[in-house]
C-alpha positions as CSV (number, residue, x, y, z in Angstrom):
1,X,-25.5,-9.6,9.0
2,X,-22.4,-11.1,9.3
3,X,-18.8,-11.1,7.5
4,X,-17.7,-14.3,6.1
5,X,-13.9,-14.9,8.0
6,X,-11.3,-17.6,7.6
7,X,-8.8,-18.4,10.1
8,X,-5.5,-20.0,8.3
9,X,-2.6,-21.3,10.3
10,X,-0.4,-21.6,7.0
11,X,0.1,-19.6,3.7
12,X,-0.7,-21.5,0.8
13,X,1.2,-19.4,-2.5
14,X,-0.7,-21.0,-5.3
15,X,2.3,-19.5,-7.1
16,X,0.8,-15.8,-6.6
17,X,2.9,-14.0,-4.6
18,X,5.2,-11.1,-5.1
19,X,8.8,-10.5,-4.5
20,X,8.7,-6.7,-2.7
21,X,12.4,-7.4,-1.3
22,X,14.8,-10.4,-1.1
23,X,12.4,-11.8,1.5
24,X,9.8,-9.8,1.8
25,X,6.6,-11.1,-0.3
26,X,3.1,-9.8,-0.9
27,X,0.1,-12.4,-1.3
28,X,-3.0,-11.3,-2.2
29,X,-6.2,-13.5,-1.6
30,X,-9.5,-13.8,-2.4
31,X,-12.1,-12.8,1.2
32,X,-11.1,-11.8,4.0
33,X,-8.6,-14.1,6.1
34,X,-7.2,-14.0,9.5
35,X,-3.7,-14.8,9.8
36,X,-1.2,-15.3,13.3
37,X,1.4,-12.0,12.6
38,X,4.9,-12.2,14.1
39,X,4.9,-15.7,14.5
40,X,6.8,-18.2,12.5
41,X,4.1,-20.2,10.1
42,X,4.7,-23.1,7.3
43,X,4.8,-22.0,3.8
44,X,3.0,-24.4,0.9
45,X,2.4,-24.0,-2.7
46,X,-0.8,-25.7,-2.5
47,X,-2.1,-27.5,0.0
48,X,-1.2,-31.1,-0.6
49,X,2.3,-30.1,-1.1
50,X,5.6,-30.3,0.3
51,X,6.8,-27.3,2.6
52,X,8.5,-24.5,0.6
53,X,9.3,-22.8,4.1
54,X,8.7,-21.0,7.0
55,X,7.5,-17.5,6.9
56,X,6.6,-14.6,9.5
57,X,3.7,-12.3,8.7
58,X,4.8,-9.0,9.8
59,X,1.2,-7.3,8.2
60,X,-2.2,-8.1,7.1
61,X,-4.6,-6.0,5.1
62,X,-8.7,-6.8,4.5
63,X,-9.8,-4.0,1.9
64,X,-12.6,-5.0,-1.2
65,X,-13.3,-8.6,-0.4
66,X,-9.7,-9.5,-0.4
67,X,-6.8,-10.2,2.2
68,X,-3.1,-8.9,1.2
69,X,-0.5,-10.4,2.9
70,X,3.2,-8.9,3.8
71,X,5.4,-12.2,4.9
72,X,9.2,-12.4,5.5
73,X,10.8,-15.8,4.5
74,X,13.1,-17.1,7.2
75,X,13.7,-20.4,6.2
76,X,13.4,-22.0,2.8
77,X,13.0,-25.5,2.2
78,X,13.1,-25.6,-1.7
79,X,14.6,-23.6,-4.3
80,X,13.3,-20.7,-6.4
């Protein structure tokens, strides 16, 4: 039996993630995704969309089905 993974090479918000810090956001999705940590990755609200920025994932978390996110925004494209 195998576990159903996703490899992403972007973060797509859908509007759902969390300020922790001035940077620093959490993003929780639904199944479990594999992300690139430490290295600078685009930033989208949805998928056909315009950039919003780039982010670095500094951790990733699989617990109950889901994937939470921890990202750092270094550059921002649009405003808040």
């Amino acid at each position: 039996m195998g576990m159903p993974l996703e490899l992403n090479t972007m973060i797509v918000t859908k509007g759902r993630e969390q300020r922790i810090e001035e940077n620093l956001f959490l993003l929780e999705k639904e199944g479990y995704r594999l992300y690139p940590i430490d290295i600078p990755i685009e930033v989208k609200k949805t998928m056909d969309s315009d950039s919003s920025g780039i982010a670095v994932i500094k951790k990733v978390v699989w617990e109950n089905g889901t994937t939470a996110l921890t990202y750092q925004l270094i550059s921002l494209n649009t405003t808040n």
